[in-house]
N, C-alpha and C positions, 0 to 999 in steps of 0.2 A: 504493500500500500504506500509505505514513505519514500519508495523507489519510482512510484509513477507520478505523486506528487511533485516529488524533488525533479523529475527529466518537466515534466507542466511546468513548475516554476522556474527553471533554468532558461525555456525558452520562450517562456516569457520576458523573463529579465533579457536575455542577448537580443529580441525585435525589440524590445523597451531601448537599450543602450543604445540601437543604432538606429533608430528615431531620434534620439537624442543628437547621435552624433550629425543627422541628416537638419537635425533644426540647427545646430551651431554652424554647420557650413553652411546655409542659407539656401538648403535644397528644396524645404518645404516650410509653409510660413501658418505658424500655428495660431491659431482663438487660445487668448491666454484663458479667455472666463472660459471657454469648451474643456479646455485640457484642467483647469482651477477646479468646476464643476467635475468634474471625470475622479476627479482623485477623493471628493470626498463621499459623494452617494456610497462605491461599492465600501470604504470605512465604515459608514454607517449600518451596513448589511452585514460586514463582518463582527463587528462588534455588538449586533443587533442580535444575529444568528449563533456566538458564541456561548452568549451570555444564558439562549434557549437553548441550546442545542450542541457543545461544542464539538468539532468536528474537522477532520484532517481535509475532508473537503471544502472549508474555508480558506485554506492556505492561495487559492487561486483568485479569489476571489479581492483577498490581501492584496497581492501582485497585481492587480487590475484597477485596484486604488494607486500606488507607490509609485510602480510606474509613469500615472500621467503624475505624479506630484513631482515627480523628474524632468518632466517634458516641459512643464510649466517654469519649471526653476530654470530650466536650459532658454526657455522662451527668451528668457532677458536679454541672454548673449544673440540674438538673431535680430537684425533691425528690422526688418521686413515683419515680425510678428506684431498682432495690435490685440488692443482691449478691443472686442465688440460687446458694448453695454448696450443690448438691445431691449427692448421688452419682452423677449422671450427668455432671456439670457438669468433678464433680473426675476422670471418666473420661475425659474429653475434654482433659482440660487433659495427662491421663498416657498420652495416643496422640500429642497433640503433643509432648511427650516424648521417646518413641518415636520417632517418625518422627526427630528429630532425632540420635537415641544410630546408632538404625539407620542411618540417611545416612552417621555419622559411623563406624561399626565395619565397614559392609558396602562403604563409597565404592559404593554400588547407589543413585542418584536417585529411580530407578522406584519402587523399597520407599517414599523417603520421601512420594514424592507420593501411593501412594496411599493410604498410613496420612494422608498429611493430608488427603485425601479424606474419610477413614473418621472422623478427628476432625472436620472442621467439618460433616459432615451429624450428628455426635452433637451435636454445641455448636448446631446448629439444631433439634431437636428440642424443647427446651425453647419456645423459639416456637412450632413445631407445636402445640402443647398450650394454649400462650396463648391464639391463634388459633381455636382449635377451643370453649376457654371463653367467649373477648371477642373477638370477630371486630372489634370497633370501637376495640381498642385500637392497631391497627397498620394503615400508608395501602398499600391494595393497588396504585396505581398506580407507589408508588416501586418494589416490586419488580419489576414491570414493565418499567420503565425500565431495570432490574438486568439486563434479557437482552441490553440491547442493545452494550454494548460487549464482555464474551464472545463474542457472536456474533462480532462486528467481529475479535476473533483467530481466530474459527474462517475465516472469510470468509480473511483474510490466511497461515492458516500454508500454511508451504512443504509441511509433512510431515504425515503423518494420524498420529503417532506422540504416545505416552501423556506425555512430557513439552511437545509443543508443544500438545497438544488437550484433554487428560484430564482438565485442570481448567477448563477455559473450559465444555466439554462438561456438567460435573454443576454449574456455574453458571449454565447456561442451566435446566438440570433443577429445579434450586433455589429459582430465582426464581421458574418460572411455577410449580409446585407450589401454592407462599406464596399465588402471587397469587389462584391459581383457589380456594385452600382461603378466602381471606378472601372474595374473592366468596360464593363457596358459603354459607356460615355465616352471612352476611349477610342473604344473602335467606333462609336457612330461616328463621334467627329471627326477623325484623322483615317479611319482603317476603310471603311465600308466603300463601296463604289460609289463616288460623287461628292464624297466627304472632300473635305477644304485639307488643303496641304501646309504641313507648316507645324509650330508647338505655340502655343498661346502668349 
């Protein structure tokens, strides 16, 4: 079990690192509140779902926080990255909020996990949209790589229950989405017959 964990977390961490090292060369230009927001929902789930449940298939879910709290730290060094304070941005920052007032007034886990569910696929959204404009501004393979250590806790948990799985589960969902949607966009615009030639 601590053997598929640790190969999940590992490679997590090395697409983690080289996102990192991709945002200080200035290869990809990151949402500091996206990657801000990314790092504290799955915290919240981990620490949400320990406290119910505790469970070696958390460990991925850790990594899925830590990660973006790297990317966002690295943001600083990348001139090209910005604040986008949108209203969606600041919606997502006040469901992370929530999840925690709720955790805190209801002692109900489940409420917070899934409001931080509900916050980081909002705090993902703005990506979506990026993705959908400059499919070349972000590396589909990292997200890729983002299914694999979620899986690795789904692979592990003891229990098919909403604090050991529920966030590992819409991180597998999440990543491949990303990855298929940059695929996609990629070839419409540049690959397919009649597509415009050139990089953005």
């Amino acid at each position: 079990m601590q053997i598929i964990i640790g190969l999940g977390a590992l490679a997590s961490f090395i697409s983690g690192v080289m996102y990192v090292i991709a945002t200080i060369r200035n290869k990809i230009q990151p949402n500091k509140i996206t990657w801000l927001l990314w790092s504290v929902a799955p915290m919240i789930s981990v620490i949400a779902g320990f406290l119910k449940e505790p469970s070696w298939a958390l460990v991925p879910v850790f990594m899925a926080g830590f990660m973006p709290l790297l990317v966002f730290i690295a943001s600083f060094l990348n001139r090209d990255s910005y604040w986008d304070i949108s209203l969606l941005n600041l919606a997502c920052a006040a469901i992370s909020i929530l999840a925690l007032l709720t955790w805190y007034f209801t002692k109900n886990p489940n409420l917070a996990i899934i409001l931080s569910i509900i916050g980081d696929f909002a705090a993902a959204l703005p990506t979506f949209i990026k993705v959908w404009r400059r499919p070349l501004s972000e590396i589909p393979w990292l997200f890729l790589t983002g299914v694999i250590s979620p899986t690795s806790g789904l692979l592990v948990a003891t229990r098919l229950t909403l604090s050991q799985v529920g966030f590992s589960i819409y991180l597998v969902l999440l990543n491949l989405s990303l990855a298929l949607l940059i695929y996609g966009r990629r070839w419409y615009k540049y690959k397919r017959p009649g597509a415009k030639v050139g990089l953005e």
